[in-house]
N, C-alpha and C positions, 0 to 999 in steps of 0.2 A: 537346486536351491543352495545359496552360499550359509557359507558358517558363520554362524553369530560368533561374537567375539568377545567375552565378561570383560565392562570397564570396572578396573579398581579405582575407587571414587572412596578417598579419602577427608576429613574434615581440613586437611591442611589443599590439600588439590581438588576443594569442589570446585566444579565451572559455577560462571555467574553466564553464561552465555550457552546455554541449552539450547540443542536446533532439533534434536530427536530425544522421545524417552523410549528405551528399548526393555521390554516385561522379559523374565525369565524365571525358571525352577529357582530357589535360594536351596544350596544344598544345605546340611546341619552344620559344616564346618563355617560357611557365607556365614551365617545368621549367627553363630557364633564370636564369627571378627568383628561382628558390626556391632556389636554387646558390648556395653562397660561394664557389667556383671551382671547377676542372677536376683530377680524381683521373688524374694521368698513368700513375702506378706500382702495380705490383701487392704492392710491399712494404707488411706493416702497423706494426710496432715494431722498433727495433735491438735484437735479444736480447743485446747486450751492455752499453748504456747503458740498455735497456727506453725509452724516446723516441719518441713516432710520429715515422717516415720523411717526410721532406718529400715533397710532392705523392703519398702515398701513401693507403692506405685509411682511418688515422688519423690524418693529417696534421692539426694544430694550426693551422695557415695557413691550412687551410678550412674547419675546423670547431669550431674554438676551443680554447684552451687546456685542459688536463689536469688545473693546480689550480687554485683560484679565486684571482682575480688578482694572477697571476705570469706572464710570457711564459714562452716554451720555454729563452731561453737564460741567464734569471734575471737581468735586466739591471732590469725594471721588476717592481716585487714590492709587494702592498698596493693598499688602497683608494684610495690620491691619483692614482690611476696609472690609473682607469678610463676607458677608451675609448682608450684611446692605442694604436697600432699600432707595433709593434717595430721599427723602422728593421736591426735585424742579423736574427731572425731572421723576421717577419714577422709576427707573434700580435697578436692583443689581446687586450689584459687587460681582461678581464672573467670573470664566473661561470662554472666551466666545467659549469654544467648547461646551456647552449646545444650542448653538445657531446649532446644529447637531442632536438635540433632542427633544427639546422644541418645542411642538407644538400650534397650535391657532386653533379658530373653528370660521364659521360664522351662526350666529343663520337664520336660511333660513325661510322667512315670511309665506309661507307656503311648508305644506310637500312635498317633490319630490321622484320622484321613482331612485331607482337607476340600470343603465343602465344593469349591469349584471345579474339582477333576472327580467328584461321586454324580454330584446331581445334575450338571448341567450336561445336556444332548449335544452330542454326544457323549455317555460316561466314558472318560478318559481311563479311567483304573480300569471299569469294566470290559471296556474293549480290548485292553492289552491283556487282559486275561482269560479273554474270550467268556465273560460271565455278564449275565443279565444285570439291568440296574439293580432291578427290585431284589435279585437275589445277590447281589452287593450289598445292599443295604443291609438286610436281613445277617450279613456277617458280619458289618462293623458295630451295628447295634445289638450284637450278642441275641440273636436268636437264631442265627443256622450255623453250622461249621462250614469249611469248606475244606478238600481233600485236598492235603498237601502230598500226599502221596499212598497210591490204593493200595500198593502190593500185592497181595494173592486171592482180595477181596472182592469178590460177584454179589452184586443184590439177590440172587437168588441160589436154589440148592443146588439145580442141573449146574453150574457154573460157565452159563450161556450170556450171560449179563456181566460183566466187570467193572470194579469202581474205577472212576479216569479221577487223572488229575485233574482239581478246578471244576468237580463235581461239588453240588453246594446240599447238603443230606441237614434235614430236620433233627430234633431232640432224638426219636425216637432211632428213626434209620440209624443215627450216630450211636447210639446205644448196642442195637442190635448187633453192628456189624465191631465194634470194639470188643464184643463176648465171643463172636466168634472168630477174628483175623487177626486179634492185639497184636497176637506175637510173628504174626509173619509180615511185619512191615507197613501195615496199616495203618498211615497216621492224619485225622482229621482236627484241626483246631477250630476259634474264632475269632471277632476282632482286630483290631488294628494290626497286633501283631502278626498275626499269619496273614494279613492282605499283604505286611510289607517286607515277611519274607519271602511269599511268591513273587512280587513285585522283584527283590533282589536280587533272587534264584535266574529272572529273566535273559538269556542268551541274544542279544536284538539280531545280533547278523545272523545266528542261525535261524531264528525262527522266522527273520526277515526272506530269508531262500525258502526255507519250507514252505510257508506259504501263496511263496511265486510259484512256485511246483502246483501246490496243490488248485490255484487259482486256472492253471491250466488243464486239469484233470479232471474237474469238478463240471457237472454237466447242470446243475440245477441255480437256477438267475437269483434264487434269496440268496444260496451259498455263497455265491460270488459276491453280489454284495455286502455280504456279512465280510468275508473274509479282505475286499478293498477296503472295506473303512477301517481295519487294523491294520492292513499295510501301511493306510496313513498315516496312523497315527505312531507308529513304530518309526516311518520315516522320517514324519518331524523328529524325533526323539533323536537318531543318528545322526540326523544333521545337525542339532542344534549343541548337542554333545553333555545333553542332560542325563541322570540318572532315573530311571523311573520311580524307584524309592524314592525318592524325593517329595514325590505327591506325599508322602506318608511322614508326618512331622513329628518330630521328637525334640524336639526345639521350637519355643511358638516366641517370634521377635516381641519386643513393646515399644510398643511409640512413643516417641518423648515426648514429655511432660504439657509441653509449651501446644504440641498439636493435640492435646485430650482434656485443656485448661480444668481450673478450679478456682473459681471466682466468688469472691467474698461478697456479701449485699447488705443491704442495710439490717439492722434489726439483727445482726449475729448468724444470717442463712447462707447456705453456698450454694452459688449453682454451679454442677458439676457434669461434664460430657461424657455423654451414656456409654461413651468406648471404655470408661472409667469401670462404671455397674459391671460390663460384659466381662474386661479382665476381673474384676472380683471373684466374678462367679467361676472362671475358670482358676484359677490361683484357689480356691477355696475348696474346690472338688478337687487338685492335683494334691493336696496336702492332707484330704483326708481319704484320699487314695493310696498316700505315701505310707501313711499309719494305720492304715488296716491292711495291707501290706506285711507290715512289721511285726502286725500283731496278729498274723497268719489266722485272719477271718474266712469264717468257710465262703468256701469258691462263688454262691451264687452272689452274698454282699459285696463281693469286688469284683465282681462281672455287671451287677449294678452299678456302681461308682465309678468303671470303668466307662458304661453308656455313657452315662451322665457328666464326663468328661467331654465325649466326644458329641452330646450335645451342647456343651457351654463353649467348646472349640467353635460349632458349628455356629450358634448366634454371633461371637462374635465375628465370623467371618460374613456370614450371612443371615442376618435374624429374618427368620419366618419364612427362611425357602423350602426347610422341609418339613417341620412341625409347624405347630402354633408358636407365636413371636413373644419372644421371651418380654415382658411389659414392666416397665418402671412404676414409681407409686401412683404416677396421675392415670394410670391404665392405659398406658401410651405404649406403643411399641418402641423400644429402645432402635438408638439408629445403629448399624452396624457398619463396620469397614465400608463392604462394597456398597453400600448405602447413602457412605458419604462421596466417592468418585463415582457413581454410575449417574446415569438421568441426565434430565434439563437440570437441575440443579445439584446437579455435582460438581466434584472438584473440575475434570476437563470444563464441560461444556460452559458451566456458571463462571468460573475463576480463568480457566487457561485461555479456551477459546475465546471467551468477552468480557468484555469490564465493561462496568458502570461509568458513563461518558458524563462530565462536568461540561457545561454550555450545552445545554439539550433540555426539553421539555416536550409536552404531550398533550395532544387536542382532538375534540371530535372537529372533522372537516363538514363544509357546506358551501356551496357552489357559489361564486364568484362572480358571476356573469360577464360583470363592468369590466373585467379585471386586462392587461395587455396577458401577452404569452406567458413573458417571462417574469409576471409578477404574481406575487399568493398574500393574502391578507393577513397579518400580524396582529393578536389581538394587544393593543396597548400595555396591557396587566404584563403579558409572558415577554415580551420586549422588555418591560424594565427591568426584570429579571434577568434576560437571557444575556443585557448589553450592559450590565450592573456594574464589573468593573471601568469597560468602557468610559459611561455614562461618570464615576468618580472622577476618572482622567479628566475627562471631557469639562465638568461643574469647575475643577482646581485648575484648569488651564484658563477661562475663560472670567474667571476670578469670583463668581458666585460662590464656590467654599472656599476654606483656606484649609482645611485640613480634612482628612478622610472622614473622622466620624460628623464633622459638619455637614459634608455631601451626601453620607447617608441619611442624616437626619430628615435632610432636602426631598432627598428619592421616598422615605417613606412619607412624609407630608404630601408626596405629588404635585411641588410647586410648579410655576406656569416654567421658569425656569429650566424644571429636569424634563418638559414636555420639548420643552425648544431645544433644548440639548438632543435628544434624544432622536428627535424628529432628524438634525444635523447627522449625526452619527449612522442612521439607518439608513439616511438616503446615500445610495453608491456602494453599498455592504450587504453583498450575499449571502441567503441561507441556505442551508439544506432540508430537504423535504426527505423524511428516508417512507415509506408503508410496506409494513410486516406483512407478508412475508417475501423479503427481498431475494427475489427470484431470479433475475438478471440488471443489467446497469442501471435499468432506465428506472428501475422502483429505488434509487436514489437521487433528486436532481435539483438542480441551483435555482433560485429565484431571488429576486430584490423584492424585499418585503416591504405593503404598502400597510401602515399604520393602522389600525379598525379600534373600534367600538365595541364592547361582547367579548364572550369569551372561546369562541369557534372558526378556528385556522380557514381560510376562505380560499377555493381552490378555483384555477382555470379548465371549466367546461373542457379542454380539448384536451388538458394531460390527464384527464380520469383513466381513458384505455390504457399507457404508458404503466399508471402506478396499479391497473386492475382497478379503479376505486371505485366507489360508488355513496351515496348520501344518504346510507338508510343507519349511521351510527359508527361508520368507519373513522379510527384514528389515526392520526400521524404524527410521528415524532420530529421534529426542527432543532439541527445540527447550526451549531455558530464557527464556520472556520475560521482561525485566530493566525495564523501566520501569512507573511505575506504569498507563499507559496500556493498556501491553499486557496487562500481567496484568488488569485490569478487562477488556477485551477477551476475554481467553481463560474469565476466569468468568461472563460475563453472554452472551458470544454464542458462546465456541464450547466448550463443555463438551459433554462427547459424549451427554449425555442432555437436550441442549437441540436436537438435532440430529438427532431421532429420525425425521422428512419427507423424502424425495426431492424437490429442490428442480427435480426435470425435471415429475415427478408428482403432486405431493402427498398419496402416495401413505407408508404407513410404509416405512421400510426398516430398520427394527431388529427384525423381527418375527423369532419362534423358526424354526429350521430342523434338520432331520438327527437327531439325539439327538431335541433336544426337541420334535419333532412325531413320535418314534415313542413318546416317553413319555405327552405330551399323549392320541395316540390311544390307547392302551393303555388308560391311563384314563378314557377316556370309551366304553367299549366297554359293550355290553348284554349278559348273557344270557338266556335263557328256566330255570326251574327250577334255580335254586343256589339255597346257603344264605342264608336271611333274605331269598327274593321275597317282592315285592308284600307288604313291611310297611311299617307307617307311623312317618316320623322327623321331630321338630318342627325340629333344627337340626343342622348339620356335626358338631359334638363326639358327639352321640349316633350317630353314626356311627363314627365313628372309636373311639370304646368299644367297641361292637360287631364291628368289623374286628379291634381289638389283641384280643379276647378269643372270636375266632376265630365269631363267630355271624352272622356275614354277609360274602360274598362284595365286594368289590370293584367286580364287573362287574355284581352282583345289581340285578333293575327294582325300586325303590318308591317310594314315596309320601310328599309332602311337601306343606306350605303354604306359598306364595307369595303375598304381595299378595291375602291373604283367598279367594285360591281352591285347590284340589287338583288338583296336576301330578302327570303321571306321568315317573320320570328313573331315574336310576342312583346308587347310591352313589358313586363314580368322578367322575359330576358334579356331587355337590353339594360333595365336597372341592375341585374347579375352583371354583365358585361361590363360595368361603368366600375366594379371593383378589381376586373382583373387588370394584369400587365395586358400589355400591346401585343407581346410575340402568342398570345393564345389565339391557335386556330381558331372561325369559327363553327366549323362541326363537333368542337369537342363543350361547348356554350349554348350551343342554338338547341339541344336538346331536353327531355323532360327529365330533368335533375333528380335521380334514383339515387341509391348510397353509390353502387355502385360507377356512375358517373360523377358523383364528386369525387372519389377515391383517384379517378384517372386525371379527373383536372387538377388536384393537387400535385398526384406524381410530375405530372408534365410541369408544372409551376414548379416545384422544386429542382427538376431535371434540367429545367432551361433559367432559371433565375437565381437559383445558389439556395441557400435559409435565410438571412435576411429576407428577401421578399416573400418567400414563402412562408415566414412567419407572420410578415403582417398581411398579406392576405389570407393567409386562415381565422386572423382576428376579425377582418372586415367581411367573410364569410359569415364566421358566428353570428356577430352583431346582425346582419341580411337575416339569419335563417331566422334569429330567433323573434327581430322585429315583425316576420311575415308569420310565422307562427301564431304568435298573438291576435295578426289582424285577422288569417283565416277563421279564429273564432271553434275552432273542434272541438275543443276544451267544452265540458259540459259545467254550463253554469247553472247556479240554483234556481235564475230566471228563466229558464229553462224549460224544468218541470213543471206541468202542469196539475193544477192544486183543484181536486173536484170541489166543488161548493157543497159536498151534501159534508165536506170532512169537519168540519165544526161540531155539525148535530151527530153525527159518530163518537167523536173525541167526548 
């Protein structure tokens, strides 16, 4: 594994061009340089002067001034005056978007473990110390000791039993064995502090060989186990060139101001971010932990204030991982640090991975029928919206407005004007169809939008497989690409009838499905003895003469010329045949059209004709299937059912 390497990222040397974010340990001295000083107070503004609170949560003394440069007490005001530090009330003037950066730290009276290396599986403290979660736990929240060192101490009298290091003993045991071993080297503590002086005490390259030894020697498959997942976690530790204490914070950062706001509202209220509450509560248990401390309170009330630190540690890092979630006045669960970067709606995935797209809108789709390949139905309403600034250009080119708020006025009236404009601008401009969840290329792809009525995106029957879609309430979102790049783009490569291949298979995946393979088969069906068998027809038209004027069956076998020879087919398939190209065989037509024989006649259309024509004979397939579908009749109508005469005198 290679060595991670600490970037020093200064406010004067940040990048604005970020290609990786790389997570590490922050030792006590990090979290210290990154501090403009120590947040004492849990106050955050005077509600009566509205002023951050000196040494408070937005204290100007450590995270910079409020307007751009101006100190707090308006003594130095202006740009001549930059870099200067207040002599009355402490600021410097300078920009106050450092109050977006500028961070503060609280010195925490004793050390606290931090929530992500206790609780999460595997426990990282736990491991490296070879001790159970729950009996970690049980030592940072002050109810077990754990042996920092047994000395001459056995649980029992034979002295067959010994106390080991990183044995974790209740109230009582810890009692017992202090009355008899105090003085021969027996020492057991609790809490933060002695997790992070075993933590310290930690040798990694020795203990890192010990355990390869012993991984060797050990015969039973839990041992092993147990004993690779601290190799692990030891091994990261050495290569990455962290200290293990570190998990163990004595130093808790604060976030600047600007990312934990306090927002004034009407009526004199503030709405305030709950990272705000969480440091309070920690700042307010360190400080009355600082002075019962001082006022040397017996051991069990600073062993409580101590918990109780390292539960307001724990919300703020994580509210409600391991207790009940610390709750605001509305009985809300306050949101914590990893709260705000984890999930669909955290910082990565919501903010970094995606943004909110301007020229886009959202619709329930329903099937198209009429529609070519490469067209989707546009409801009127979401077009004037979508093509809005367009549509402006478009009104003040043409001379119908003279100025912007004119054209608007236009587009909200919906004069005949912004319909004909609009109509102009749509026709020849590309949209995009994107359906959640976009799984590979083809669940995003180009169409030329045709105008509609209503307010539900109208799709083409063949690209439903393509986008997985279906018409029981599925929506799609419609992308407007605006440059000229992109629009070449969406017409030359991603038009939905240039897209007609499985790019896993290359296989089609626009072929006919449901309807139109039961119209397809319908049509291609044979019978023995209807009207007009086994006569002879030189082309499709004479057939269809014949069918409109009732002298031959549909399903009827006859007789035709092909390529200088005499086939025998069906009326049913030589109307198929009159839509395909010329180069299709006829044994791949003359057959009873299953799915999977249309599946072969498209590949072969596409294999031997390019996409152009493959796209519009899949259009002219649909059209086929679904006009023979209807006339087959399957479909159960309510003329149908038959209605007993006794149901009246029932009802």
């Amino acid at each position: 594994m290679s060595k991670l390497v600490p970037i020093a990222v200064t406010e004067d040397n940040r990048p604005t061009d970020i290609k990786q974010i790389q997570f590490r340990l922050a030792s006590p001295e990090k979290i210290l340089s990154w501090s403009h000083g120590e947040v004492k107070k849990p106050e955050t503004i005077n509600y009566r002067t509205l002023k951050p609170e000196r040494d408070g949560l937005f204290c100007a003394k450590i995270f910079g001034p409020v307007r751009d440069y101006e100190c707090l007490c308006g003594k130095y005001k202006k740009m001549r005056y930059k870099g200067v530090v207040c002599e009355k009330c402490g600021v410097e003037v300078t920009s106050s978007k450092v109050r977006r950066n500028r961070m503060g730290h609280i010195d925490l009276v004793t050390p606290v473990a931090h929530i992500w290396y206790v609780s999460s599986l595997p426990s990282r403290i736990g491991t490296l110390l070879g001790v159970k979660m729950k009996d970690l736990e049980r030592v940072l929240y002050y109810e077990a000791y754990i042996v920092k060192s047994g000395g001459e101490a056995h649980y029992d009298g034979a002295q067959t039993s010994p106390v080991l290091k990183y044995d974790v003993l209740n109230e009582e045991q810890y009692r017992t064995l202090v009355q008899r071993y105090g003085d021969t080297g027996f020492v057991a503590e609790m809490g933060g502090q002695a997790a992070r002086d075993l933590l310290d005490e930690l040798d990694l390259v020795d203990l890192f060989s010990a355990l390869k030894e012993d991984v060797q020697k050990t015969n039973s498959e839990a041992k092993r186990k147990t004993i690779i997942k601290r190799l692990k976690v030891i091994e990261s530790f050495l290569n990455s060139g962290n200290n293990p204490a570190w998990m163990m914070l004595t130093a808790l950062p604060v976030l600047p101001p600007e990312l934990r706001p306090l927002v004034s509202l009407d009526g004199g209220k503030f709405a305030v971010s709950d990272v705000n509450d969480l440091y309070r509560r920690v700042i307010n248990r360190n400080q009355r932990l600082k002075r019962l401390i001082e006022l040397e309170a017996p051991e069990i009330i600073v062993r409580n204030e101590k918990r109780m630190l390292q539960e307001a540690v724990d919300a703020l890092f994580d509210n409600g991982r391991r207790a009940n979630a610390v709750k605001g006045a509305n009985k809300r669960p306050l949101k914590s640090l990893s709260e705000i970067i984890k999930g669909k709606q955290g910082r990565f995935r919501q903010n970094l991975l995606g943004k909110r797209v301007d020229f886009s809108g959202r619709s329930v789709i329903v099937v198209g029928p009429s529609l070519r390949m490469d067209q989707c139905g546009l409801p009127k309403l979401m077009a004037l919206e979508l093509f809005k600034p367009h549509l402006i250009a478009k009104l003040e080119d043409k001379g119908y407005a003279t100025t912007v708020k004119a054209a608007k006025k236009m587009i909200d009236e919906k004069t005949n004007e912004v319909w004909e404009c609009l109509a102009e601008i749509v026709d020849g401009y590309p949209i995009m169809l994107n359906r959640a969840p976009t799984l590979h290329k083809l669940s995003i792809q180009a169409f030329h939008p045709k105008l509609i009525d209503g307010k539900a995106i109208q799709l083409h029957p063949l690209v439903c497989a393509a986008f997985n879609a279906d018409f029981d309430g599925d929506q799609m979102a419609v992308h407007v690409p605006l440059g000229a790049e992109a629009i070449a783009e969406c017409k030359v490569l991603m038009l939905s009838s240039m897209n007609i291949l499985l790019p896993a298979s290359g296989k089609a995946i626009a072929t006919p499905s449901q309807d139109m393979v039961l119209g397809l088969y319908y049509l291609s069906l044979g019978k023995n003895e209807v009207k007009g068998s086994n006569k002879l027809f030189s082309n499709v038209d004479e057939i269809m003469i014949a069918i409109e004027h009732n002298a031959l069956d549909l399903h009827a076998k006859v007789r035709t010329r092909v390529d200088g020879r005499m086939i025998h087919t069906t009326a049913g398939r030589m109307i198929l045949k009159s839509i395909l190209p010329d180069f299709v065989p006829v044994e791949l037509w003359n057959v009873m059209m299953k799915k999977k024989n249309i599946s072969i006649l498209v590949d072969y259309v596409n294999k031997h004709g390019g996409i152009s024509i493959t796209a519009e004979f899949l259009d002219n397939l649909k059209d086929l299937g679904f006009k023979y579908a209807t006339k087959s009749g399957v479909s159960i109508s309510i003329t149908d059912i038959i209605i007993p005469k006794e149901k009246e005198a029932l009802i």
